[in-house]
C-alpha positions in Angstrom: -36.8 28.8 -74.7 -35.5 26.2 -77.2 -34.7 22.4 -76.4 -31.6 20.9 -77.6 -31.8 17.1 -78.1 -29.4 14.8 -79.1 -29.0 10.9 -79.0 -25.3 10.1 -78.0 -24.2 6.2 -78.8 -21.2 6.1 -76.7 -18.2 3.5 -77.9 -18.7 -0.3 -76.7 -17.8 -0.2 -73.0 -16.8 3.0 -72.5 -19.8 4.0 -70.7 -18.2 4.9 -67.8 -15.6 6.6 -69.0 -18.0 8.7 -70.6 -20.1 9.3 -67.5 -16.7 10.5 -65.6 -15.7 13.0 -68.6 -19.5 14.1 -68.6 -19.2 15.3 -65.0 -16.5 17.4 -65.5 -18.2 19.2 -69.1 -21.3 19.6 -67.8 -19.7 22.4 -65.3 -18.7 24.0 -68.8 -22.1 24.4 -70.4 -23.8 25.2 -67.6 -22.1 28.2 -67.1 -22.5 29.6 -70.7 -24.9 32.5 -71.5 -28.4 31.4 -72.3 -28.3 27.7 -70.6 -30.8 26.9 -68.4 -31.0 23.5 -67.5 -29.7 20.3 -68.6 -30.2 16.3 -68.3 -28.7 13.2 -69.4 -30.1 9.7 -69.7 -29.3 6.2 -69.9 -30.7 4.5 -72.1 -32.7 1.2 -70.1 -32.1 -1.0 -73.1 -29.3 -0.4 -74.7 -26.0 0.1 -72.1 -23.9 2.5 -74.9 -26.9 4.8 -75.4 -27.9 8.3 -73.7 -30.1 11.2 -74.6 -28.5 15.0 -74.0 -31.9 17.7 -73.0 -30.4 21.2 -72.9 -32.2 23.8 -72.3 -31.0 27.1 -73.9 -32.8 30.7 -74.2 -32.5 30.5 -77.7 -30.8 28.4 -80.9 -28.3 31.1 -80.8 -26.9 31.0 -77.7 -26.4 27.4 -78.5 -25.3 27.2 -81.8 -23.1 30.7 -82.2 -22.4 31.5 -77.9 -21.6 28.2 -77.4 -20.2 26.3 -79.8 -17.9 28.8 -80.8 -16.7 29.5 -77.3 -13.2 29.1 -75.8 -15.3 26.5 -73.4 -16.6 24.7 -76.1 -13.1 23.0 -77.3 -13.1 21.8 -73.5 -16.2 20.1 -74.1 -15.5 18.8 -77.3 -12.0 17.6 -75.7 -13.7 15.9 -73.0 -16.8 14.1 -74.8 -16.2 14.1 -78.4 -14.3 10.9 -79.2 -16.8 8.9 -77.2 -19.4 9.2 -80.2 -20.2 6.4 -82.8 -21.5 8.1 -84.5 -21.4 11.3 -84.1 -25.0 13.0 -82.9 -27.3 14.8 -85.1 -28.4 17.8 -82.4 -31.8 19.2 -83.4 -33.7 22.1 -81.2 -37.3 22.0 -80.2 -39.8 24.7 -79.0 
């Protein structure tokens, strides 16, 4: 099992916005080969800040299955242009 992490700072007030579109994308990952879980937090301090914790069977099934799935242009669609900037992703065991 790997750990995706990534720190998303989300566009000056469009937290909620964000929150909204996250709902609806999470349903997208979560059904992808190799995820297992998921979280996302607010960040306490700073309102336009939350960390992504995904889960995944292996870097593969996140980098190759996912990313260059069908689903994924839904995600990017949903989430992408809330990022500035964009995230660095890095993967954990």
């Amino acid at each position: 099992m790997i750990l995706e992490v990534a720190i998303l700072n989300i566009k000056k007030g469009l937290s909620a916005d964000f929150e909204n579109n996250f709902q609806k994308a999470q349903h997208i990952i979560s059904s992808m080969k190799g995820y297992i879980s998921h979280e996302l937090k607010k960040c306490l301090e700073r309102d336009d800040k939350y960390i992504l914790l995904v889960n995944w069977e292996s870097v593969e099934d996140h980098e190759i299955g996912f990313r260059k799935s069908s689903e994924y242009q839904e995600w990017k669609k949903l989430l992408h242009h809330f990022y500035e900037p964009f995230p660095v992703v890095e993967h954990y065991i």
